[in-house]
N, C-alpha and C positions, 0 to 999 in steps of 0.2 A: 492695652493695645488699642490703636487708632484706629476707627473703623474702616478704613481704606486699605491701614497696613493689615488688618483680618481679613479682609475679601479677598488680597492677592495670599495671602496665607491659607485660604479654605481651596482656593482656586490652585496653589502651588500642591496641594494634599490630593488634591480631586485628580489632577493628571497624573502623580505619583503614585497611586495607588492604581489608575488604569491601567499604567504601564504597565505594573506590577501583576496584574491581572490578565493583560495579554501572553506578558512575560514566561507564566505557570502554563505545563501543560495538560489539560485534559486526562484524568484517570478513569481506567476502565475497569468495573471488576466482575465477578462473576463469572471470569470464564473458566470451560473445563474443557479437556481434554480429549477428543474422541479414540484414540487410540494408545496404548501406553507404549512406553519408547524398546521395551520388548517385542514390538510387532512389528518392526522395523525391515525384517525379512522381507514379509509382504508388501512393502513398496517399493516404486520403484523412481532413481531420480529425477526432479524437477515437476515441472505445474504443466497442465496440460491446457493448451490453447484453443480452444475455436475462436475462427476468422467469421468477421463481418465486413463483408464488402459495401462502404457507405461513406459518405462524406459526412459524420455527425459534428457534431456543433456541442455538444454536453454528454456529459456519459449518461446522461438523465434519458435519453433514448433510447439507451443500445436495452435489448430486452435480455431478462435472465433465461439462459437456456442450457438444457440438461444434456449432458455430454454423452448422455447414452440414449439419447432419442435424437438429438436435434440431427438436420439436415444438412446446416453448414457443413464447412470444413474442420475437421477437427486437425490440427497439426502436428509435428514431431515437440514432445519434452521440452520445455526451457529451462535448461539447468539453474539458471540465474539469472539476477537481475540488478543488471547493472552495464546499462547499454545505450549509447549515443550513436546515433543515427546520421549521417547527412543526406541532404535534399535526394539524393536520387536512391541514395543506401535501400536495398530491400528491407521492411520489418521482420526480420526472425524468417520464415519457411513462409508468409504468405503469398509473397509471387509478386507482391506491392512495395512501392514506396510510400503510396496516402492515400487516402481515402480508405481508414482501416480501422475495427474498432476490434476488441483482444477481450474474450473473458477468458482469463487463467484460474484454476481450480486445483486443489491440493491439499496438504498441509504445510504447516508450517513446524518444525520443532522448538520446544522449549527445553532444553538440559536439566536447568535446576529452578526452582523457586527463584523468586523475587521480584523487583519492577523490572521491568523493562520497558525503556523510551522509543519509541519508534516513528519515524517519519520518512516521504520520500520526492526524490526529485522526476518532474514527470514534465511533457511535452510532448501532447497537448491535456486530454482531462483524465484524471483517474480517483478510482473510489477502491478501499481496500474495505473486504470485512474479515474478523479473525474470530474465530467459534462464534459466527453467526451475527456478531456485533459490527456495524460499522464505525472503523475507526479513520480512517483518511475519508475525507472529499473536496477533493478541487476539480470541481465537476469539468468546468468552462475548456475554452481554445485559449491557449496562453503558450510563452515560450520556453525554455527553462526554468522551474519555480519551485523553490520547495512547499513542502505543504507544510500545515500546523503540528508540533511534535504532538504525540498521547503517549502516554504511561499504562502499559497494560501490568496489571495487579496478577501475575501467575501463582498461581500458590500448590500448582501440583505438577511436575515435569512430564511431559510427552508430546504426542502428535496434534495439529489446535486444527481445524479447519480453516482453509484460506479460500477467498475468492478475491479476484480481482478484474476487474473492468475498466479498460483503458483505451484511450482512441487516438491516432494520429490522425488530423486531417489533413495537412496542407508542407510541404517546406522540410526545416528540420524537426526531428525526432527524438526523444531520449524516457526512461525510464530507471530509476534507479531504488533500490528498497534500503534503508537503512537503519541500525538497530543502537541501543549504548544497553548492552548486558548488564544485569548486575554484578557492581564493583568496575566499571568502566567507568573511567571520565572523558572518553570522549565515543561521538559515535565513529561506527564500522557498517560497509558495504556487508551484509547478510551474507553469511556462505551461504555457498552452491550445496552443503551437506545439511542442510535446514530444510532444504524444499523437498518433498517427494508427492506422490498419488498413488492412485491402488489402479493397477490394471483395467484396463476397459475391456469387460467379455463381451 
């Protein structure tokens, strides 16, 4: 081979294999369960919100705080998620249109064993963690965007701990969680029967 025809050949390799490496997503393992799906009595559904009233800029601001001290607002249940907003549309029970930043708190369930791929459409930044691991961050102000898929490795079925941190600041709104179960070939909007939390006394 000619040494010109090799450079575009190492160079034709080089981007092929990036793609390919963009293309795969992210595996996560090690995670466990905090509650088993026997406990299921004791929750109750959706994710529990506190409101931050703020114009942020990166969810890298919003601070983590604890649903059972903080002073915020803490709001009614979000059963689910998967919600488009328009400019004036109120976020969920905040009393807002923007200038709003959301940490949701809960679990999430897993059914049975296996991979599962997970990624979400969000507008403006949001960061997900699942038993304690962060698996989404698209921190920034952006418009409709999905985020990067991850493969979470479950290997024992039950309730996983979820937090999520997410901010509108300006315009329109959206949020969406999505999952591709094992043995799905394509993904699905997360049921509403996935999310729960344990009572706040």
């Amino acid at each position: 081979m000619k040494p010109r025809k090799m450079i575009k050949w190492i160079s034709l390799m080089i981007l092929l294999f990036a793609g390919m490496g963009q293309a795969m997503a992210a595996e996560v393992t090690g995670l466990a369960p905090e509650k088993e799906l026997s406990e299921d009595s004791a929750l109750k559904p959706g994710l529990l919100p506190i409101y931050i009233y703020k114009l942020f800029k990166s969810v890298d601001e919003m601070p983590k705080l604890n649903i059972k001290t903080t002073t915020e607002k803490v709001g009614k249940p979000i059963l689910f998620l998967d919600h488009h907003f328009n400019k004036k549309d109120l976020i969920f029970d905040s009393g807002v249109s923007e200038g709003i930043g959301i940490q949701m708190s809960g679990f999430l369930k897993f059914s049975e064993p296996g991979k599962y791929t997970l990624k979400t459409l969000s507008n403006d930044g949001i960061c997900v963690w699942v038993g304690g691991k962060r698996i989404v961050y698209h921190p920034g102000v952006h418009t409709d965007h999905f985020s990067n898929e991850v493969v979470l490795d479950i290997q024992k079925p039950g309730w996983y701990p979820l937090m999520i941190k997410y901010f509108q600041r300006i315009g329109t709104a959206a949020i969406v969680m999505y999952w591709k179960a094992p043995g799905q070939s394509s993904f699905s909007v997360i049921p509403a029967e996935a999310y729960s939390h344990e009572p706040v006394s």
